[in-house]
C-alpha positions in Angstrom: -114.0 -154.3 -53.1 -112.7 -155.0 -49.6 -112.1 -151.3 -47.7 -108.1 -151.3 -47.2 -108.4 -151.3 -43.6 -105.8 -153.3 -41.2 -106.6 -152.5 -37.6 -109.4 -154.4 -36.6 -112.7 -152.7 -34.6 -114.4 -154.9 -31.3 -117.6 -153.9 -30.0 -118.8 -155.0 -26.7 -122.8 -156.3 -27.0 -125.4 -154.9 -24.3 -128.6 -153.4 -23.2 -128.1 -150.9 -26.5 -127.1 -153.4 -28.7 -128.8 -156.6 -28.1 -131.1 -156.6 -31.0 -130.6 -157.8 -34.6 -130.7 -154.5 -36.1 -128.5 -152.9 -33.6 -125.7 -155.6 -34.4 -126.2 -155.2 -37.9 -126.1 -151.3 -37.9 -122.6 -152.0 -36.0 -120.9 -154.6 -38.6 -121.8 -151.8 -41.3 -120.2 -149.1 -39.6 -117.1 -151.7 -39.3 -116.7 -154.0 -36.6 -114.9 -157.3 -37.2 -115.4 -159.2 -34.0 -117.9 -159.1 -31.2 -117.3 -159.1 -27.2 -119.7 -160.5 -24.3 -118.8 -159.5 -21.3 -119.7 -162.3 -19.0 -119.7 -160.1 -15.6 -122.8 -158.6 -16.6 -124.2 -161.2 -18.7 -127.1 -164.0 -18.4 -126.6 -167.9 -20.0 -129.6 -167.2 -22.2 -128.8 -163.6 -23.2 -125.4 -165.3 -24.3 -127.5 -168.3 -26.2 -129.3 -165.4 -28.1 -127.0 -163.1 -29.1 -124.1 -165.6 -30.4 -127.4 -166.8 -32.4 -128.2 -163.3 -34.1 -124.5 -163.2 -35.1 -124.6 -166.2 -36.2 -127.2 -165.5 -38.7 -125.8 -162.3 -39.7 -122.6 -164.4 -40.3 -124.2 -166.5 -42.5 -126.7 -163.9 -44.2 -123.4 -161.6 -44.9 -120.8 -164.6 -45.9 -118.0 -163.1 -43.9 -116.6 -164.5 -41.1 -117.7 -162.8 -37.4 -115.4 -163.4 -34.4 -117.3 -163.8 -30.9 -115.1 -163.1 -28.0 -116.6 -164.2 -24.8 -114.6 -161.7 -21.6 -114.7 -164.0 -18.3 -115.4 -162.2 -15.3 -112.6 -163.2 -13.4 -111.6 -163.5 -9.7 -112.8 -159.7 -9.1 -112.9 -158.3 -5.5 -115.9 -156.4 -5.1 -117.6 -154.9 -2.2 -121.2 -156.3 -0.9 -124.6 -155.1 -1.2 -125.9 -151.9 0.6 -129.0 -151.2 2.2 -128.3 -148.1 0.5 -125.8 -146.2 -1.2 -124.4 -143.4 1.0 -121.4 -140.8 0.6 -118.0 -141.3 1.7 -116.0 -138.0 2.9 -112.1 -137.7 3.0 -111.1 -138.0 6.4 -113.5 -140.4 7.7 -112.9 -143.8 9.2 -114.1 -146.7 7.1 -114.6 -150.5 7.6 -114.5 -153.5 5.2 -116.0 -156.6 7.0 -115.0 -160.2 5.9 -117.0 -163.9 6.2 -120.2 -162.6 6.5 -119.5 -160.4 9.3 -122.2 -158.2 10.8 -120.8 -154.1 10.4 -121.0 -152.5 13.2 -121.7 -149.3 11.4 -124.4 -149.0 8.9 -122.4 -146.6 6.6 -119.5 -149.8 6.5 -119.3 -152.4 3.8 -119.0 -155.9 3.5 -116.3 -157.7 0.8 -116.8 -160.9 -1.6 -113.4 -161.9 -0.8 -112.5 -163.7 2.7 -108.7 -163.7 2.6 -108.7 -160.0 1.7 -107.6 -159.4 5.4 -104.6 -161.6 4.7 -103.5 -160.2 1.5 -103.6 -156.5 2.7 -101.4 -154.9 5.5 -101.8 -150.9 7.2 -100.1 -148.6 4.7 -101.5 -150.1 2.0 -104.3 -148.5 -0.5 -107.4 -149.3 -1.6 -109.4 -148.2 -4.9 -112.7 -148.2 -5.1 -114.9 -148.0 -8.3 -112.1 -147.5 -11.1 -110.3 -145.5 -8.7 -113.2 -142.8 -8.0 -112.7 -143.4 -3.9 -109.4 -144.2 -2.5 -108.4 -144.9 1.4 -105.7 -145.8 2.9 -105.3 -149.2 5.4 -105.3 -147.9 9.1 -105.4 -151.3 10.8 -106.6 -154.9 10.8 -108.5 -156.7 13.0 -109.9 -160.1 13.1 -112.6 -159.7 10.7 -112.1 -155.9 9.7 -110.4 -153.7 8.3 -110.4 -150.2 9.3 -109.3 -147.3 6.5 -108.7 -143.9 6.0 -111.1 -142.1 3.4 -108.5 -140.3 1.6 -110.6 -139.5 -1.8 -114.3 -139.5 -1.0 -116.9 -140.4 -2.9 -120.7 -142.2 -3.7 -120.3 -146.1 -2.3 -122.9 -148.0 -3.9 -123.2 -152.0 -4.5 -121.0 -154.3 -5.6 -118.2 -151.8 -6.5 -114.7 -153.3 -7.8 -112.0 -153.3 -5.5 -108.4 -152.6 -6.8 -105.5 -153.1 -4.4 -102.0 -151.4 -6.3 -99.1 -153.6 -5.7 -100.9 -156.1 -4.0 -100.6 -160.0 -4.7 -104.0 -161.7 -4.2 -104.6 -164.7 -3.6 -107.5 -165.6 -5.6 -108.2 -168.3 -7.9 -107.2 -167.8 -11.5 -111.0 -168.8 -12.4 -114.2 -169.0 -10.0 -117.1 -170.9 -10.6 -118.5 -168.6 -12.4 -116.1 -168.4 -15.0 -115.9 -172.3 -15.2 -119.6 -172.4 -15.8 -119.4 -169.6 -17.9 -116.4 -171.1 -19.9 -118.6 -174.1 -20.6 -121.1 -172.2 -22.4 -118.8 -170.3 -24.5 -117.9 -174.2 -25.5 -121.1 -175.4 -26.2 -121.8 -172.2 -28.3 -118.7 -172.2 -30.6 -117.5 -169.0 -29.5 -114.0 -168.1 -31.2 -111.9 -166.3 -27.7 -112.0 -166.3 -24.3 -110.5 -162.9 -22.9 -109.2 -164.2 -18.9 -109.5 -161.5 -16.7 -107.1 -160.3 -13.9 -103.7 -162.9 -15.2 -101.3 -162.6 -12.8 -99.4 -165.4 -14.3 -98.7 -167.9 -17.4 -100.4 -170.5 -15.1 -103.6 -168.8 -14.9 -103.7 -169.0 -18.8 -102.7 -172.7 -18.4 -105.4 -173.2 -16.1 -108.1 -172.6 -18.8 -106.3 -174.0 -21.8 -107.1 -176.8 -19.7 -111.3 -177.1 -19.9 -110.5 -176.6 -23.8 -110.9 -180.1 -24.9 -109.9 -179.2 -28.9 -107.1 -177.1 -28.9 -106.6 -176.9 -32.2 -109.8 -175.4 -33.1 -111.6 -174.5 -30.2 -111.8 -171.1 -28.3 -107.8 -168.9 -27.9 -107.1 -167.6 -25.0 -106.8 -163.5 -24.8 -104.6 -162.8 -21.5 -105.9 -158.9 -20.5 -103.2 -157.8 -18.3 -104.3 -155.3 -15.4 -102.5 -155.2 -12.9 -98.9 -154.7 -11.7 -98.4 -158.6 -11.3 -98.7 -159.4 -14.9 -96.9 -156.3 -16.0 -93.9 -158.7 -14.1 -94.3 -161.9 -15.7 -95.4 -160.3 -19.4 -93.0 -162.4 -20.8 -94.1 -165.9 -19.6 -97.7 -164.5 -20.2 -96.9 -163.7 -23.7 -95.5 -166.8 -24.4 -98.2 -168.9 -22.5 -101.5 -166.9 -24.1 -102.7 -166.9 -27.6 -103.1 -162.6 -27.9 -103.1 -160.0 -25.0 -105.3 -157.0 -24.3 -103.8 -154.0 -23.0 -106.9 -153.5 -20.4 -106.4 -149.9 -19.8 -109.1 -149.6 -17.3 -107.6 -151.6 -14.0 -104.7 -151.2 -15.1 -104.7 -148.0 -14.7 -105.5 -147.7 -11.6 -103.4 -150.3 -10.5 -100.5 -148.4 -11.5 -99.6 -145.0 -11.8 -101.4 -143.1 -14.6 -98.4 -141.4 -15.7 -96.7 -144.9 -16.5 -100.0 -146.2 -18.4 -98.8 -144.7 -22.3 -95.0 -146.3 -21.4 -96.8 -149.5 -20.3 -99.3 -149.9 -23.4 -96.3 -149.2 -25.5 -94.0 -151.3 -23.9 -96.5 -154.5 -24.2 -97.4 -153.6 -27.7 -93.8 -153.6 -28.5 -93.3 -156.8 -27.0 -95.8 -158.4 -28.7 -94.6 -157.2 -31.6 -91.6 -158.9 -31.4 -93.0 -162.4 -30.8 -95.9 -162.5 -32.8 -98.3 -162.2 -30.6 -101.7 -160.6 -31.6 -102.4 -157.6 -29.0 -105.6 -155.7 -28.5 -105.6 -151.6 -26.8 -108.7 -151.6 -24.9 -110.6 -149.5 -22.3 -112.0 -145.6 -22.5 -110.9 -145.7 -26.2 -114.0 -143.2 -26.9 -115.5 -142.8 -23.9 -117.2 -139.7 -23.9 -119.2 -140.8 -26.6 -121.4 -143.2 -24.2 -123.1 -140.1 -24.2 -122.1 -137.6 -27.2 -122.0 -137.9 -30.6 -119.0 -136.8 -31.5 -115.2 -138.0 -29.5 -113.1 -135.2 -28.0 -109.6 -134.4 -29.6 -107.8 -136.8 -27.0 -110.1 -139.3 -27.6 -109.4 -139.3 -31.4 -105.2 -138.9 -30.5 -105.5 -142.0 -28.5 -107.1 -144.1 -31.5 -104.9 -143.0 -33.4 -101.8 -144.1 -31.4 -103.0 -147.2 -30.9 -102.5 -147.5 -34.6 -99.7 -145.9 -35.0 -98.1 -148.7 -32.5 -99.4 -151.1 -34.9 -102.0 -152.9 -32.2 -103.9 -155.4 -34.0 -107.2 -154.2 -32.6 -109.1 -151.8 -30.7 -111.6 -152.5 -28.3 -114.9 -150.4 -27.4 -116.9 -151.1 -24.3 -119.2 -148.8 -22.6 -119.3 -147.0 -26.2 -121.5 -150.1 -27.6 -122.7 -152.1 -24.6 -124.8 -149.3 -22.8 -123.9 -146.1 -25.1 -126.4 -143.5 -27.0 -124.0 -143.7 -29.9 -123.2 -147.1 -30.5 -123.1 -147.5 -34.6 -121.1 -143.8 -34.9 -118.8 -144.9 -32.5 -117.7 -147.5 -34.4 -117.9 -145.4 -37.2 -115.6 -142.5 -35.7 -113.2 -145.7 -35.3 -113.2 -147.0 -38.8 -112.4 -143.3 -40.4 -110.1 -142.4 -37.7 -108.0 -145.7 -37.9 -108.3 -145.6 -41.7 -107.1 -142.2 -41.6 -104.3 -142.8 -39.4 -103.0 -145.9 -41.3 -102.5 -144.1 -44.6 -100.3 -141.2 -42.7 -97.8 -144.0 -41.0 -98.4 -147.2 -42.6 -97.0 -150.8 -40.8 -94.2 -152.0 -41.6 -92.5 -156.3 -41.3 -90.3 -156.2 -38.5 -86.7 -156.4 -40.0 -85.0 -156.3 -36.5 -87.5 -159.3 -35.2 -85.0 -162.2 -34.7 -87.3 -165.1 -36.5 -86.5 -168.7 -35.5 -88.1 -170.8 -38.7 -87.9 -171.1 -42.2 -91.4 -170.5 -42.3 -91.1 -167.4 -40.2 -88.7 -166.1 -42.6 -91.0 -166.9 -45.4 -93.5 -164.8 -44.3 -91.4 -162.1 -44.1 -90.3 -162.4 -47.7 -93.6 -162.6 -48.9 -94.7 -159.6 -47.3 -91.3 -157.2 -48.2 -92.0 -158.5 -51.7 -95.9 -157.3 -51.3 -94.5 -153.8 -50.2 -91.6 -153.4 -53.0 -94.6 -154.6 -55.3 -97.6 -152.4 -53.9 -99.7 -155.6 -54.3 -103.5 -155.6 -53.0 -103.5 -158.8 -51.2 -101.3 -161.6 -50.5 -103.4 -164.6 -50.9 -102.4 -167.2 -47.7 -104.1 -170.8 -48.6 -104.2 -172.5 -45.1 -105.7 -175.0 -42.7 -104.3 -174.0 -39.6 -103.8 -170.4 -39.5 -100.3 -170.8 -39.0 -98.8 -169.2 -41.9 -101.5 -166.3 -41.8 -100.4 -165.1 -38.2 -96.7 -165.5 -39.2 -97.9 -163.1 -41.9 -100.0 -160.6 -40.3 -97.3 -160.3 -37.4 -94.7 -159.1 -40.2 -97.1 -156.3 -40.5 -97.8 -155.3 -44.4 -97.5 -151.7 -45.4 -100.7 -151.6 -47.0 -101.6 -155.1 -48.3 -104.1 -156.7 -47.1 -103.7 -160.5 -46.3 -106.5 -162.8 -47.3 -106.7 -165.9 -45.4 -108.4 -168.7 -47.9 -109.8 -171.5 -44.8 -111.8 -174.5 -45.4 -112.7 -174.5 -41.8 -115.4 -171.7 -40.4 -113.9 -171.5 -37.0 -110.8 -171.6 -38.2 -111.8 -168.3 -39.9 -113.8 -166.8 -37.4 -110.6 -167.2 -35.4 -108.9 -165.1 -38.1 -110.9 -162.1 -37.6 -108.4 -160.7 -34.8 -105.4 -160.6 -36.7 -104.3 -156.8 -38.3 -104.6 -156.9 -41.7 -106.0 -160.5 -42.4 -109.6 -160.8 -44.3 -110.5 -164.7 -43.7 -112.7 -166.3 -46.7 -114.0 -169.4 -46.0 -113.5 -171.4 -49.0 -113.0 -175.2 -49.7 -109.2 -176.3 -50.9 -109.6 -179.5 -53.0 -106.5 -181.7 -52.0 -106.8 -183.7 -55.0 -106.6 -181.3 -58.0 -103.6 -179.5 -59.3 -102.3 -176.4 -57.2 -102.7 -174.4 -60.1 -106.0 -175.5 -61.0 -107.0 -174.5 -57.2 -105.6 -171.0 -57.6 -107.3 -170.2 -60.5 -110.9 -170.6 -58.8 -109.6 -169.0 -55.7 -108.2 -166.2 -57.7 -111.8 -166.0 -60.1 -114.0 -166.3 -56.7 -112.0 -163.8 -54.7 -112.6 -161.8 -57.9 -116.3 -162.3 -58.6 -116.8 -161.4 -54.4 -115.2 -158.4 -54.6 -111.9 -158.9 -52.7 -110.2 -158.6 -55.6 -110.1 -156.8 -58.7 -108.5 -157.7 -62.6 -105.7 -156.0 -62.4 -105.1 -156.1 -58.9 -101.2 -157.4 -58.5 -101.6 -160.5 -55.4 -98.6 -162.4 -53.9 -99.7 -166.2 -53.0 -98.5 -167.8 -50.4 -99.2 -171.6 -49.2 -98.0 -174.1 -47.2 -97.7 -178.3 -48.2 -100.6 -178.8 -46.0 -102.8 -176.5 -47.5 -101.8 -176.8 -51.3 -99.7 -180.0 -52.2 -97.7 -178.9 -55.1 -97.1 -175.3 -54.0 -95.3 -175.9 -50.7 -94.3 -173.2 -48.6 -93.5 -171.0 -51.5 -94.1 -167.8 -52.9 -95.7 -166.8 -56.0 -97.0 -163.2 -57.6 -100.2 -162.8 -60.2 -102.1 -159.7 -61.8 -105.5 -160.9 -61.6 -107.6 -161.5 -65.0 
């Protein structure tokens, strides 16, 4: 029987879970989709890792969703001869264009305009925040700070600049070559990193040459810029990722809970899929067991009714990769029977199929059905189901397309099957063996009370209606 869990677990891959027996330890403990994260990761790591879940896929029969996180136009400082400590106080330099410091304890930048986007008075963060300085002046290719919060300067450390609009590239090379890879090896997302606006998201939807069923596009928003244009973003992306981590230190900590709930909400209301991401269990990179706040915060991310979480560091380099995951599942699970989703009355829907899906799901809750059983072949109707949010159904997405499915994976509540619709027999006749093999797999049980849903594309002869069954 499929466990009645909605909010979906991502695990980022990495140095502690880059074997086959690591990945397969973290699908049992729950995770529905995997993440590579592309600023730390090599072509033919990639190549073997979307392999070994590939063959997990295919030993398991369930569909496993690869999300591939580009880099992004990231300001970082340059290499060091040395790391060396920074004291509040002191007088800093960041050189530009290869320029030679005249200091040894200074630091060069991977970013040439950075002098141009930058004026005195404005600040600097360093390393998620962990050094902060404040712009003193600028000079032709320098510029000199204040150390206001000290700390260890080591290489190639993220730069953050609050408030300020950079003038970077929506995608570097990098990403473009990296992009290309995630295309030759089927991977079901792209996460863009650092969207300022809907034309960055444009930009790659571009190099996607099937936009039907190739890679979606995952806008993480970090930084005060998109926070502005969140609506065109929205609109332009096909989910969002709250990505706690720059964002906040680009804006004021205090305003981080407001702004994950406020872009939560705001997917809500349009549909879109939105993942909470960033620190979600942090302290378990090196304990075995989360602290109280840790657990809170999971839990509020369901309790906003966020499609997903995301773990990073937890997985990628952590001592506790599997249980983390596992403290996850039984908190989410936990969480979701104490304040259960509900379809969004208030949502002012715009189609006919829109307000289908909404039927079907009120008449899943007044019912207490298991499942509500969506036959399609583009996804359409499923996402237009899961974003009316089921109390406690699950919805089970019958594809005849793999990607399609594997696409699927994201979306709160939705179980994707990959199973053949024949276009030629009755609809009936087609239920019947959907209904017997969900049965025989163990998504369903006889007796189990399902609401079918289908579109004319996907089953002729039962178009865009809504039907109930007990299974026998």
């Amino acid at each position: 029987m499929t466990p009645a869990r909605q909010t979906k677990i991502i695990a980022t891959l990495g140095p502690a879970t880059e074997t086959r027996e690591a990945i397969a330890g973290l699908l049992d403990a729950g995770v529905d989709l995997f993440r590579l994260n592309m600023s730390h990761a090599a072509h033919e790591w990639a190549r073997r890792i979307v392999a070994l879940v590939r063959a997990l896929e295919a030993e398991r029969g369930r569909p496993i969703g690869v999300m591939m996180d580009l880099q992004g136009p990231a300001i970082r400082t340059g290499d060091l001869a040395a790391p060396f400590m920074l004291v509040a106080g002191q007088t800093f330099a960041f050189t530009v264009r290869g320029k030679q410091s005249a200091h040894p304890q200074w630091a060069g930048v991977n970013y040439d305009d950075f002098i141009n986007d930058i004026n005195p008075g404005d600040h600097i963060l360093i390393d998620n925040g962990l050094i902060h300085m404040k712009v003193l002046e600028e000079l032709p290719d320098e510029v000199r700070c204040e150390v206001i919060i000290g700390g260890k300067l080591g290489n190639r450390r993220h730069i953050n600049l609050p408030g300020v609009k950079v003038n970077l590239p929506a995608l570097t090379a990098k990403d473009r070559a990296d992009a290309q890879l995630g295309l030759e090896l089927g991977v079901d997302y792209f996460a863009l990193s650092f969207v300022r606006e809907a034309a960055d998201v444009a930009e790659l939807r571009r190099l996607i040459p099937e936009p039907v069923h190739g890679p979606r596009i995952i806008a993480k928003i970090e930084d005060q810029c998109a926070i502005k244009n969140i609506d065109a973003i929205i609109s332009a992306a096909d989910a969002i990722m709250v990505a706690r981590g720059d964002l906040g230190v680009e804006c004021p900590y205090e305003e981080l809970p407001i702004i994950q709930l406020r872009l939560v909400n705001a997917c809500l209301a349009t549909g879109r899929p939105v993942i909470v991401a960033t620190q979600m269990l942090e302290s378990m990179v090196r304990d075995p067991y989360p602290t109280r706040a840790e657990v809170t915060d999971v839990a509020n991310a369901v309790k906003e009714q966020a499609d997903a979480i995301m773990l990073s560091g937890e997985t990628s380099v952590g001592q506790h990769p599997a249980r983390c995951v596992e403290v996850a599942r039984r908190v989410v699970m936990r969480m979701e029977r104490e304040v259960p989703a509900h379809f969004q009355e208030g949502v002012a829907l715009s189609s006919a199929r829109e307000k289908l899906a909404r039927a079907a799901v009120a008449l899943a809750d007044d019912l207490a059905a298991r499942s509500i059983v969506v036959f399609t072949v583009d996804g359409e109707t499923v996402r237009r189901t899961a974003w009316m949010r089921p109390k406690d159904a699950l919805i089970i997405a019958i594809c005849p397309n793999p990607r399609l499915a594997r696409a699927l994976t994201l979306l709160r509540a939705v179980v994707p099957v990959v199973w053949p619709l024949d276009f030629n027999a009755p609809a009936e006749v087609t239920v019947e063996k959907t209904l017997r093999h969900l049965r025989e797999s163990g998504h369903l049980a006889v007796g189990d009370t399902v609401v079918l849903l289908s579109s004319q594309a996907a089953l002729p002869g039962m178009a865009d209606s809504i039907r109930t069954r007990v299974v026998a």
